[in-house]
C-alpha positions as CSV (number, residue, x, y, z in Angstrom):
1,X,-103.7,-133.8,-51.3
2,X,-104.7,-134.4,-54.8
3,X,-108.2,-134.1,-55.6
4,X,-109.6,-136.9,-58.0
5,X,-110.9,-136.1,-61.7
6,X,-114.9,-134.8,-61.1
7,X,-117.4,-136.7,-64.0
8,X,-121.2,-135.8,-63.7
9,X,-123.8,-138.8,-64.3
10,X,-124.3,-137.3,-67.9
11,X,-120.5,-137.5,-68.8
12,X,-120.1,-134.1,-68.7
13,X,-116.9,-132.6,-66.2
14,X,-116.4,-128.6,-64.9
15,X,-113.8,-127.8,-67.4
16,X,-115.8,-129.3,-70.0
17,X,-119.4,-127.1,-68.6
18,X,-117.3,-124.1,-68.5
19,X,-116.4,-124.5,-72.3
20,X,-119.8,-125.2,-73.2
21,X,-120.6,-122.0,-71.9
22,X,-118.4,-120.0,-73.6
23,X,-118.5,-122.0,-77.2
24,X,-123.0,-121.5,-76.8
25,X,-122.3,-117.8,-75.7
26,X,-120.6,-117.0,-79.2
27,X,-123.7,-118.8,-81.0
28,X,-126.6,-117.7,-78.8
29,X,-126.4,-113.7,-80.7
30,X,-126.6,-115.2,-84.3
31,X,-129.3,-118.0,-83.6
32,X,-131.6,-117.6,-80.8
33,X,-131.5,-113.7,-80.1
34,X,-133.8,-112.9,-82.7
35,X,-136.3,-115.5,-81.3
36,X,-137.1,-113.4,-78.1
37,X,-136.9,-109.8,-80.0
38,X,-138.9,-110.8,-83.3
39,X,-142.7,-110.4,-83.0
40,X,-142.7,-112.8,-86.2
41,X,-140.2,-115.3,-84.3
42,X,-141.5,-118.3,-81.8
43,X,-139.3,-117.7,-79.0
44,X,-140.0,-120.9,-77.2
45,X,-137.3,-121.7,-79.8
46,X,-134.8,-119.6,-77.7
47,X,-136.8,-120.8,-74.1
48,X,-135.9,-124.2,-75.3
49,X,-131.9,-124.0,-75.5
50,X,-132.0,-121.5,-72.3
51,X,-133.4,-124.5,-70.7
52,X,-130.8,-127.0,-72.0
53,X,-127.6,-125.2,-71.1
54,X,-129.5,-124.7,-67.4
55,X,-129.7,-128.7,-67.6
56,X,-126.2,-128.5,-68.3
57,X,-125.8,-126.2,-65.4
58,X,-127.7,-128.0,-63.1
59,X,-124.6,-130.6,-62.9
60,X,-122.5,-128.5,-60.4
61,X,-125.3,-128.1,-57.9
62,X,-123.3,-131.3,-56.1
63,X,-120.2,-129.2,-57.4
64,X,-118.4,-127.6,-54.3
65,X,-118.4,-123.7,-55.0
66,X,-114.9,-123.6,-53.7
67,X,-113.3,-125.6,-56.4
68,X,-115.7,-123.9,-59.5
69,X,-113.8,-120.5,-57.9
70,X,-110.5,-122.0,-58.2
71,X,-111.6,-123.6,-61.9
72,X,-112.2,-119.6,-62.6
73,X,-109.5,-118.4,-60.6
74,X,-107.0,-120.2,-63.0
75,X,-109.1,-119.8,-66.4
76,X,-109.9,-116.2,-65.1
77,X,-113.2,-115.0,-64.3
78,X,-115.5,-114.4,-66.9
79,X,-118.9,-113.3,-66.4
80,X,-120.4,-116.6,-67.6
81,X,-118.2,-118.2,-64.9
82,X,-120.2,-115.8,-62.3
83,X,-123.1,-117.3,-63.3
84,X,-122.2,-120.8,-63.1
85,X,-120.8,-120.3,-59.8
86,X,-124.7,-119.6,-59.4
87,X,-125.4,-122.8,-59.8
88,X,-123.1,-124.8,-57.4
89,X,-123.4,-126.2,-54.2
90,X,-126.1,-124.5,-52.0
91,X,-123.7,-121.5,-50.6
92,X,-123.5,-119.1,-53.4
93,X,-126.1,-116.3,-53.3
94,X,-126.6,-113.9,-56.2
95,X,-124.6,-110.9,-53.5
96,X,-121.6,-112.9,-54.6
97,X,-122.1,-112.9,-58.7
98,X,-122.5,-109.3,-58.6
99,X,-119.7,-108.4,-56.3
100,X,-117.8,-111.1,-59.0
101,X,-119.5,-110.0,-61.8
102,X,-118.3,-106.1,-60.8
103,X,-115.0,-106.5,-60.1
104,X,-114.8,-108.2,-63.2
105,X,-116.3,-104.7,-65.0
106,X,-119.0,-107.0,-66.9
107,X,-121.4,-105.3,-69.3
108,X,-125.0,-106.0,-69.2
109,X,-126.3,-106.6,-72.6
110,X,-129.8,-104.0,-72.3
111,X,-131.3,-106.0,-75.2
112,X,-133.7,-108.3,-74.0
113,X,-132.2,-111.7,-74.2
114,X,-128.9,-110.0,-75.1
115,X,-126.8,-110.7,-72.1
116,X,-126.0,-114.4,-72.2
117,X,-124.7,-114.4,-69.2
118,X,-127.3,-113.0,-67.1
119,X,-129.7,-115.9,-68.8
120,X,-127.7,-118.6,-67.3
121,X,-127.8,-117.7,-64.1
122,X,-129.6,-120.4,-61.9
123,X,-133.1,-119.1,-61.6
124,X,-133.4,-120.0,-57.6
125,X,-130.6,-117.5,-57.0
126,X,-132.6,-114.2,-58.3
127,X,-134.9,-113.2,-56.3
128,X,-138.9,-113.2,-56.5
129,X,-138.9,-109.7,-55.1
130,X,-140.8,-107.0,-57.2
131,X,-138.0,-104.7,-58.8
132,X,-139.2,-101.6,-56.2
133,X,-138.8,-103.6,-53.0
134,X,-135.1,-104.3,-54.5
135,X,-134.7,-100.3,-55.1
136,X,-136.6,-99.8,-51.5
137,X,-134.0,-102.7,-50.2
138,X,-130.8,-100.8,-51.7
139,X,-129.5,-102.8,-54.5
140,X,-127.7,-101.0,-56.7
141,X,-128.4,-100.6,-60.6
142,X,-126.0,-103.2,-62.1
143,X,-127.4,-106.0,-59.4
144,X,-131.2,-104.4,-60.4
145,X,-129.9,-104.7,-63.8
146,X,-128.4,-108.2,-63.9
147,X,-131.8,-109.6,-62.1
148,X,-133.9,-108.1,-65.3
149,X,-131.6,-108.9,-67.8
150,X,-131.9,-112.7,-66.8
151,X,-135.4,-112.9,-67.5
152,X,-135.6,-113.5,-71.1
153,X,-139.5,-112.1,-71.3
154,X,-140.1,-108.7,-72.6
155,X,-142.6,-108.0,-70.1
156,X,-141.0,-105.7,-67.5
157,X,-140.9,-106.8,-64.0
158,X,-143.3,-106.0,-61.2
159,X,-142.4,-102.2,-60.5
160,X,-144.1,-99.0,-58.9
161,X,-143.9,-96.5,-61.0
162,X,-143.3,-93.9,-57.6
163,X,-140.1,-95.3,-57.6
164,X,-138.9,-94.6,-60.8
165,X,-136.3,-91.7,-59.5
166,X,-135.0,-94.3,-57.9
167,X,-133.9,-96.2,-61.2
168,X,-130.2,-95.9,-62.1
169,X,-129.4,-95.3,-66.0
170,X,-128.6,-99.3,-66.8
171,X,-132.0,-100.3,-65.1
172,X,-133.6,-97.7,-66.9
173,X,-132.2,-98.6,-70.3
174,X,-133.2,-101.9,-69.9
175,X,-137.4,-101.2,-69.1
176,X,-137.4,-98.8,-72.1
177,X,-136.7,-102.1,-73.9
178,X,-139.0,-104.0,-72.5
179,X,-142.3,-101.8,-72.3
């Protein structure tokens, strides 16, 4: 069976989200970085076009993950295709970005705001938990890491500082940027 051509209420189609993604990834480091890192810089100006590409996002929550997987599959898996698989149907769970996101060997930007990527991912798939009950729950340091790194504050999350021998070096690379 064929499936029929998918167009969102906005226009918008997959194939056409998934090269938004990419073409705003290559702009985000030369205009909105500096927004979040500059103390002289409004970075609502950056909070702004976070929130636009999550608008554009939010078109493949009615998006079957299955066919997103096989969209990827066939483009190849990218990590900003890990994090729009975040964003579709009600199925995906962040366990499956970072086993993705690993396989795929992708590198987590320490730099706060610096990981594209990790910004896109839908905000209802990282959890509210402090950073030590993730450390006390097991996660390891790139799925610590990727739940920072898509925050684009500079405050550091909730964390008990008797579990910083706990931190692995990515996790701990990131909070020196962030304190």
């Amino acid at each position: 069976m064929l499936s029929t051509p998918i167009t969102f209420s906005d226009g918008s189609n997959p194939v056409g989200i998934w090269l938004e993604l990419h073409s705003s990834e290559r702009q985000w480091r030369n205009t909105y970085l500096d927004f979040l890192n500059n103390p002289a810089s409004n970075p609502e100006i950056a909070l702004r076009a976070i929130a636009s590409q999550h608008a554009v996002l939010s078109n493949l929550s009615g998006f079957p993950a299955e066919r997103w997987r096989q969209l990827c599959d066939g483009q190849g898996w990218t990590p900003l295709g890990c994090s729009a698989l975040s964003w579709c149907g009600s199925t995906v769970n962040l366990g499956e970005i970072v086993e993705r996101a690993e396989i795929i060997d992708w590198k987590i930007s320490p730099e706060i705001g610096g990981d594209f990527a990790a910004l896109m991912i839908n905000p209802a798939a990282i959890p509210s938990a402090s950073l030590s009950a993730l450390l006390r729950a097991g996660w390891d340091d790139f799925a610590i890491a990727l739940v920072v790194a898509s925050r684009p504050a500079a405050t550091a999350p909730e964390f008990d500082e008797r579990d910083r021998s706990l931190l692995g070096p990515l996790v701990r690379q990131i909070l020196e940027l962030r304190t």
